[in-house]
N, C-alpha and C positions, 0 to 999 in steps of 0.2 A: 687150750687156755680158755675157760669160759667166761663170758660175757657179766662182767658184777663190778659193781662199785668199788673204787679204790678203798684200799685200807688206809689209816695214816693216823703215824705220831707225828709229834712238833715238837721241834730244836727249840729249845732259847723263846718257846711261843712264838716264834713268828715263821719259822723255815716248816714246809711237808717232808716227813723222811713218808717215803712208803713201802709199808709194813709187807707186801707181797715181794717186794724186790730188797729191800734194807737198804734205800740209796736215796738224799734226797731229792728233790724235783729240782733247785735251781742251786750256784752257786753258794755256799756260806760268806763267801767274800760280798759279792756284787751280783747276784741273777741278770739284771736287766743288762749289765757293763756284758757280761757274759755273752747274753743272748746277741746283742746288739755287731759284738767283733766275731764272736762264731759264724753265727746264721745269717746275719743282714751284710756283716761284711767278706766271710766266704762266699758268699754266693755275689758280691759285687754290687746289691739292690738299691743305694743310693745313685749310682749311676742309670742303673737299669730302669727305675723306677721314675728319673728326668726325661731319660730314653721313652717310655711309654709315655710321660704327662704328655710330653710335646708330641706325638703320633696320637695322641687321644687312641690310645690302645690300654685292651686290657690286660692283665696278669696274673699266672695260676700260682700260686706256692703250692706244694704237697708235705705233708709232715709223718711223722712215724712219731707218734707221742705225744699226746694233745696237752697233757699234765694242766698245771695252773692255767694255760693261755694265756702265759706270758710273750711267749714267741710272735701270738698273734697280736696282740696288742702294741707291741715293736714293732712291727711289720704296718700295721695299721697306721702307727702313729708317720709313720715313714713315709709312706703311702700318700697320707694325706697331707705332709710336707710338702711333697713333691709335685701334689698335684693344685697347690696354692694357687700357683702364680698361672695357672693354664683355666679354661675354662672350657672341660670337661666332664661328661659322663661315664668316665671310664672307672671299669670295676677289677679289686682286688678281688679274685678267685683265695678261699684258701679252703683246701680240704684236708683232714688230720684225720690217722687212724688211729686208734686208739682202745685196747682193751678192759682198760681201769677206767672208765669216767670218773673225775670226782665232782662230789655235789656239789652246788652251786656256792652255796653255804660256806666251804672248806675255798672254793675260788677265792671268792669274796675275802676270807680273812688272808690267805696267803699274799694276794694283790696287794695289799694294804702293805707291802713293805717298801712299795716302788710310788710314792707317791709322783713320780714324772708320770705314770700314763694313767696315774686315777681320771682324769678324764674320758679315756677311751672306756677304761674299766667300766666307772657307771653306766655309760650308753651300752655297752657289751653287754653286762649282766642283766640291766634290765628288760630284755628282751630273752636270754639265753633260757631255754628248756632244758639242758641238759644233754643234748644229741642231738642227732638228725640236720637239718638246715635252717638259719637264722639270717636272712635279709637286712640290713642295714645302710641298705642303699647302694653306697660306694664302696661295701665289703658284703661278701657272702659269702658265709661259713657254713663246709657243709662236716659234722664228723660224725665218722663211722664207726661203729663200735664193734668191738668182739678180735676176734685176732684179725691180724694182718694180715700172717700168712695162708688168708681163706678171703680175707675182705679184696685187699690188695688184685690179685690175679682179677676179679671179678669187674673193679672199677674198668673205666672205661675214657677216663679222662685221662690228661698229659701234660705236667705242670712243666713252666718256666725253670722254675728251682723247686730243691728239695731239701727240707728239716728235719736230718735224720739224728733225732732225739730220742732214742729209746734208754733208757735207762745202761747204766756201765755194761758192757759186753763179757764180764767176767763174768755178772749178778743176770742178767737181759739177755740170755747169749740168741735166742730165737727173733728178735727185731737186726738179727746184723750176721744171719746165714747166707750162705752164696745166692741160695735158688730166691730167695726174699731181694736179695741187692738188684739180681735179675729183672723182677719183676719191677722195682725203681729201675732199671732203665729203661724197659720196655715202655714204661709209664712218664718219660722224661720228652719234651717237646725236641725237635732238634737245636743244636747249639745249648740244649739247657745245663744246669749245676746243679751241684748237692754239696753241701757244707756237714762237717759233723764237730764235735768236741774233741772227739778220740780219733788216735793216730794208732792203734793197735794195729799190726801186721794184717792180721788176716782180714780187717776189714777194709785194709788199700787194697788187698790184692783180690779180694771179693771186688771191689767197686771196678779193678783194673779189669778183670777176667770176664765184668760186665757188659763192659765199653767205656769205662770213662779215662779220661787221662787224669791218673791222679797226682797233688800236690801236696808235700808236709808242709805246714806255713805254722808259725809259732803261735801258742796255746794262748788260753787265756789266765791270767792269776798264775796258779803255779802249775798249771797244764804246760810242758816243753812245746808242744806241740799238736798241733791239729790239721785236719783233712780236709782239702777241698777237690773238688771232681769235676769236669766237664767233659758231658758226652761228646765223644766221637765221632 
């Protein structure tokens, strides 16, 4: 899979579908509601993330799918809820793999549909390059571009939780292979999680065959169902 800028049409103008996979980036119902009970709440983060304010500790997230950076701006916004009432230095780690950058440009207007984190949004993009690592103090984002399954094995970090976001597994089947789930756990801190959308078979039992113990917990919108994981 080579390293190049996303492709993308637009729903209704305001939803990314992308043209390389034919699947949009966020929800048509709710993206943020989405991302918010998937990712922040499979993986438990409002707790975990009081848990860190109060120990003035940091936290890694890892992602498969950088898309809009909406996830991260969720996360972010959370984050920095959390860490109100504490007076700490303590830093969100998040690093995202991701094949398809899209421009910054195409952020910017998808963003615009969630006006709750335009705040994060503007601080985010006006610093964001497009890749690599962007400092922001209390959040550092680092994403990696090109496949995953060549980036990944190579990192060298070990996140808290995992955002396993790549696009639908019927469309994406290569972000949600066994030897790829592997490398997410090898990469998982211990006690850590991974949250996904999808409840498809063979990505429980990729995640189980991993080491994680995995759980169906009910989907979002008209998802029956979805996956949460904690390593072993």
């Amino acid at each position: 899979m080579a390293d190049q800028q996303a492709r993308l049409s637009w729903r209704d103008g305001s939803i990314p579908v992308s043209d390389q996979f034919d699947d949009p980036y966020f929800s048509i119902h709710d993206g943020l509601a989405e991302t918010e009970h998937v990712f922040l709440g499979g993986n438990d983060l409002s707790n975990r993330f009081t848990a860190a304010a109060e120990a003035g500790a940091d936290f890694h997230i890892a992602e498969l799918g950088f898309g809009t950076g909406l996830n991260l701006l969720a996360a972010w916004r959370a984050w920095e809820t959390a860490q109100a009432e504490h007076d700490t230095a303590a830093v969100l780690h998040f690093t995202s793999f991701e094949a398809f950058p899209m421009a910054t440009d195409d952020m910017a207007r998808a963003l615009q549909a969630f006006p709750e984190v335009a705040p994060w949004a503007e601080r985010f993009l006006a610093v964001w390059g497009g890749a690599g690592v962007c400092d922001l103090g209390n959040l550092r984002v680092t994403v990696l571009t090109g496949d995953a399954r060549v980036s990944l094995p190579e990192w060298t970090g070990k996140a808290d939780a995992w955002f396993l976001d790549g696009f639908s597994p019927a469309k994406n089947p290569e972000l949600w292979q066994d030897d790829l789930l592997e490398e997410v756990a090898r990469h998982t801190a211990a006690g850590g999680t991974a949250a996904t959308y999808t409840a498809a078979g063979f990505v429980r039992r990729g995640l189980e065959a991993a080491g994680f113990d995995v759980t169906r917990k009910p989907g979002f919108g008209r998802k029956r169902h979805m996956t949460k994981a904690i390593l072993r």
